[in-house]
C-alpha positions as CSV (number, residue, x, y, z in Angstrom):
1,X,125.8,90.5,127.7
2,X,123.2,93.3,126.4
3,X,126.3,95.0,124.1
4,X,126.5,91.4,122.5
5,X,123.1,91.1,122.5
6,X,122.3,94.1,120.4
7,X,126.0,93.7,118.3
8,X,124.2,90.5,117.2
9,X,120.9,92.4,116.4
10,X,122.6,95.2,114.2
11,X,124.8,92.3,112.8
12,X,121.4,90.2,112.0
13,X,119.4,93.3,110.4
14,X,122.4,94.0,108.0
15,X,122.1,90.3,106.6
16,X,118.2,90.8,106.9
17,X,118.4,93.4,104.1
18,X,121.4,92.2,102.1
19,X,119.5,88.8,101.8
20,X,115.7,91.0,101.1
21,X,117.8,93.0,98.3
22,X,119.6,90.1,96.9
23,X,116.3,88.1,96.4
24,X,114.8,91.0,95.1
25,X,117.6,92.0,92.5
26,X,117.4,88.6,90.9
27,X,113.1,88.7,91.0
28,X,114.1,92.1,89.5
29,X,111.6,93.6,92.2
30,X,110.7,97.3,92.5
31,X,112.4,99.0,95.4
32,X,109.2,99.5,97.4
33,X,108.1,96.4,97.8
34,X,111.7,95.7,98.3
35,X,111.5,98.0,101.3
36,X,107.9,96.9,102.5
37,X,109.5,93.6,102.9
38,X,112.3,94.9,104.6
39,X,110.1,96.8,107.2
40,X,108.1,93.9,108.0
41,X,110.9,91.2,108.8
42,X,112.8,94.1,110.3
43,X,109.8,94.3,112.7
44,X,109.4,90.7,113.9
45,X,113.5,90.4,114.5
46,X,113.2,93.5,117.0
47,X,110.3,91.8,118.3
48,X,112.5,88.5,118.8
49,X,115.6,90.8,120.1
50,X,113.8,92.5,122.2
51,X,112.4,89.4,123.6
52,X,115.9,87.8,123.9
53,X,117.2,90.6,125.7
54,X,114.4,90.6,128.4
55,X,115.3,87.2,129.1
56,X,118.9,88.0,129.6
57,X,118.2,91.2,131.4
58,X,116.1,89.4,134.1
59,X,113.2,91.7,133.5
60,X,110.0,89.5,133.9
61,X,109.1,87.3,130.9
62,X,105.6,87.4,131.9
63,X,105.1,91.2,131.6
64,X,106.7,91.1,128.4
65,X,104.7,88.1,126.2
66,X,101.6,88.8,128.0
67,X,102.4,92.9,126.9
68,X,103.2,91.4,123.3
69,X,100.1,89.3,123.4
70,X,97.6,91.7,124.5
71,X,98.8,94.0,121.7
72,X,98.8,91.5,119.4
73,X,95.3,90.1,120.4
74,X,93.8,93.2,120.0
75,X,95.4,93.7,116.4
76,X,94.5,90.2,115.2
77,X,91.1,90.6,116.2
78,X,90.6,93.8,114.8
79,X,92.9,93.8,111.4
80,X,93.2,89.9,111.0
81,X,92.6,90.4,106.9
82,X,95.2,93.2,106.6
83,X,98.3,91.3,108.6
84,X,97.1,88.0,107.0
85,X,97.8,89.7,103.4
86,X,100.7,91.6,105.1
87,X,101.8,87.9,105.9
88,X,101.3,86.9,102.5
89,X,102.8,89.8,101.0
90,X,106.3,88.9,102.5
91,X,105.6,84.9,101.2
92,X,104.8,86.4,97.7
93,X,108.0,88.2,97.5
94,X,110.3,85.2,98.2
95,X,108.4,81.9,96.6
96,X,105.8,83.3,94.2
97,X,107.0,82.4,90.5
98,X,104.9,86.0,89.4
99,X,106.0,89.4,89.0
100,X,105.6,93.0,87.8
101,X,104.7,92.7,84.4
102,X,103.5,89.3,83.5
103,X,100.1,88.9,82.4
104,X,98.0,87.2,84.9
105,X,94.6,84.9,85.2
106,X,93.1,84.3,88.7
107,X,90.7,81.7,88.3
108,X,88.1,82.0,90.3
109,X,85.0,80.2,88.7
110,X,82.9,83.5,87.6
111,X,84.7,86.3,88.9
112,X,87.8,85.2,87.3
113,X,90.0,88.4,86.6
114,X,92.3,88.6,84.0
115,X,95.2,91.3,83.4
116,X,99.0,92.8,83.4
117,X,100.3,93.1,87.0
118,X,101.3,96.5,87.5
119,X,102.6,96.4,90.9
120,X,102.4,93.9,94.1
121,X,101.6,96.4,97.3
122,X,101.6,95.1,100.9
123,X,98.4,94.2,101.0
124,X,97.2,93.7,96.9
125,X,98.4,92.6,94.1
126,X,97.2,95.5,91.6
127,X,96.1,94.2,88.2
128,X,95.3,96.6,84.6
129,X,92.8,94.4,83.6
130,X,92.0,93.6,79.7
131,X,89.5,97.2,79.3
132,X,92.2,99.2,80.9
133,X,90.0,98.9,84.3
134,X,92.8,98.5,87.5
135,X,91.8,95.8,89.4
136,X,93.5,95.1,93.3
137,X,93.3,91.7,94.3
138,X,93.9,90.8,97.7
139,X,97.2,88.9,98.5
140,X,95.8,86.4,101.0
141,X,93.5,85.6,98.1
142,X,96.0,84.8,95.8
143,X,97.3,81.6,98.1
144,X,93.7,80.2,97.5
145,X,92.7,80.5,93.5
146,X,94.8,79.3,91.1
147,X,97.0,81.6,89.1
148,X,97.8,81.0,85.3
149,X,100.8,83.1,84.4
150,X,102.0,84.6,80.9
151,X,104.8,86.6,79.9
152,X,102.3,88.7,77.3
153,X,99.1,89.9,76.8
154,X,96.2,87.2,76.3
155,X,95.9,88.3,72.5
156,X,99.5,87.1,71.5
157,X,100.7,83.5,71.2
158,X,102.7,82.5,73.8
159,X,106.5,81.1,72.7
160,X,107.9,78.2,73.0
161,X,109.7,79.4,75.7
162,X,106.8,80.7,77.1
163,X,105.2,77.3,77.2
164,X,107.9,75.5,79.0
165,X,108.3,78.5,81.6
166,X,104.0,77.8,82.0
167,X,105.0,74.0,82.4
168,X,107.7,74.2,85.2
169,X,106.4,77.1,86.8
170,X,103.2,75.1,87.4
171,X,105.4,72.0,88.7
């Protein structure tokens, strides 16, 4: 039952990454974050595995969560802003309509920040802002302002195109 149980993890972290690097192909994503992705989902199906396998092992449930759960406690309380960008990080790859290179506006009343996103980390979204300044935005933060999205830099009209891409992305 355990060789079936870890054929069915190696099977299940093949179609982890071939569906990660298919999404990110068509987002045309760089391979980093292509592999941060990868790393964290990765993680949480071990987790689940190795949680399925206890249970069909016999070896006591209760030392297991409550192992999991102590450690994960401890790492919530201490680091809850780094895994909840982490978190959002992951969301950001697969439903977020922005990417590398399109000019961005995150509205947020008077600290508003406006720039060219140069690349979307685990934890920021990392911004060249309209004086050249690089500004790193936090990804958690990014579920909470609104976003306004471009393909080009403020100072040129946007397309037609353009326009209707605005339109339905904001739908």
């Amino acid at each position: 039952m355990v060789v079936v149980g870890l054929l069915v993890y190696w099977i299940g972290l093949k179609m982890i990454s071939g569906l990660i690097n298919k999404v990110g192909e068509e987002r045309d994503v760089q391979m980093p974050r292509i592999q941060y992705v990868r790393r964290v989902i990765n993680t949480i199906w071990t987790i689940a595995t190795c949680l399925a396998l206890s249970l069909l092992t016999g070896i006591s449930i209760h030392v297991f969560v409550s192992s999991v759960l102590a450690l994960l406690g401890v790492a919530l309380f201490a680091q809850w802003s780094i895994l909840s960008n982490i978190t959002a990080s992951v969301i950001i790859f697969f439903f977020f309509p922005f990417r590398v290179g399109n000019w961005v506006r995150i509205i947020d009343g008077e600290n508003s920040i406006e720039g060219e996103i140069t690349e979307i980390s685990l934890f920021h979204v990392l911004i060249n802002g309209l004086e050249g300044e690089l500004l790193t935005y936090p990804n958690s933060l990014v579920f909470q302002k609104a976003v306004s999205i471009r393909n080009k830099k403020p100072s040129e009209p946007l397309s037609d195109v353009e326009k209707a891409e605005q339109v339905e992305s904001a739908h």
